[in-house]
N, C-alpha and C positions, 0 to 999 in steps of 0.2 A: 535831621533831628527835630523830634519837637517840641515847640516854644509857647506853645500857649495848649489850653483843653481844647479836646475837638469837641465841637457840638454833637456828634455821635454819642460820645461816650457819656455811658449813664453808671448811673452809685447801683449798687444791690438793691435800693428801694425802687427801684424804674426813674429814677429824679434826675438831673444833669450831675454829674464827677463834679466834685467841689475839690477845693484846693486842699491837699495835705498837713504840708509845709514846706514855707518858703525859707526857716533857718531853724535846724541846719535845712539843706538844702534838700530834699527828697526826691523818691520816681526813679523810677529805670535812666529817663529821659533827661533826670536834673533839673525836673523843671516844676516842682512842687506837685505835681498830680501822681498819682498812682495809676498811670496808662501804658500798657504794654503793645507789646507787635512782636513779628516773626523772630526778634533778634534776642529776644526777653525767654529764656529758655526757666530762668526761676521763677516767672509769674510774680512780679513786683509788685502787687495789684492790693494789696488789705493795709488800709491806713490803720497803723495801730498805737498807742501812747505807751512807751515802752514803761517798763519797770526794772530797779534792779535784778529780783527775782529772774524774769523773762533775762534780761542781758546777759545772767550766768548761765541759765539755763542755755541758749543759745552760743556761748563760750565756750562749755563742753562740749556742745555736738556738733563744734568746727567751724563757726561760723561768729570770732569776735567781731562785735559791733560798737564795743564801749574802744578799742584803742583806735585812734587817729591813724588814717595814713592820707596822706599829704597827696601820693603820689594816684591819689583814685578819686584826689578832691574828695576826700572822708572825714569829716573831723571827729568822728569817735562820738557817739550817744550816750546820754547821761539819761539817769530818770526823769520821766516827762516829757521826755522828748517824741514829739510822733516821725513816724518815719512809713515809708513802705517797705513793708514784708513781702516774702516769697509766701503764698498762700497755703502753699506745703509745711512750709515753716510751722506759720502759725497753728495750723488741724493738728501739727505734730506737740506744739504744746500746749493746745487744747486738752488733748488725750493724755497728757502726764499731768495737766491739773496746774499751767503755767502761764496760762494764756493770757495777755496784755491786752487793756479795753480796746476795743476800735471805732471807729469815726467811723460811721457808715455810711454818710453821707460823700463819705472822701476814698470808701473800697469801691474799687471799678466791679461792675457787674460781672464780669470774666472772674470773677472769686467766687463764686456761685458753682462753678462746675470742678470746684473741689471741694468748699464748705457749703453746708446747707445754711438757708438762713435762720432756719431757728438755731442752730449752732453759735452764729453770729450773735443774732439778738441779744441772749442773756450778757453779752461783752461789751453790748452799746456804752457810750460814754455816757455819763448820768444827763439826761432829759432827753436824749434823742430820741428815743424814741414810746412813742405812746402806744399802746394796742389800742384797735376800734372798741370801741363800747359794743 
């Protein structure tokens, strides 16, 4: 399992994978990073700050995130909470007009080859990011 960020792994901007969140506790891996591997079959990978919106929306298409279970070390997400997403997930409530900001500093580059990044951009969390002049 792993326990800290690999120096491979880089954000969507080419930059090093920054931390997610450390509570609640986030990552495939439970270990604050949005880092996947072979065993990560939903792509964990887009740090995103949830919303209520986003929690129902994601409620109905089978996938509650607001109730706790104990038994997955889950404590159930409230608004504001960032977390990592399935990157399918998120393009899926992109396209119904749901989609919760993201950390782009903290989506593993491996989210790229489901969303594009201009997809991403307009969802950046307010100041991340700047366009060149």
């Amino acid at each position: 399992m792993a326990t800290m960020q690999d120096s491979q792994d880089k954000n969507v901007l080419g930059g090093d994978l920054k931390c997610c969140c450390k509570s609640p506790l986030t990552g495939f891996y439970r270990n604050g990073y949005c880092q996947t591997g072979p065993t990560d079959f939903g792509r964990h990978v887009v740090c995103a700050q949830v919303t209520a919106e986003f929690l129902e929306f994601s409620k109905a298409r089978g996938n509650d995130l607001s109730t706790p279970q104990p038994a997955y070390q889950f404590p159930g997400l409230k608004p504001g909470d960032k977390w990592c997403l399935c990157a399918a997930r998120w393009q899926e409530a992109k396209d119904a007009g749901m989609a919760p900001l993201v950390d782009l500093s903290a989506t593993h580059a491996s989210a790229l080859e489901v969303i594009s990044l201009d997809a991403l951009i307009p969802h950046a969390l307010p100041g991340q990011f700047t366009p060149e002049e």
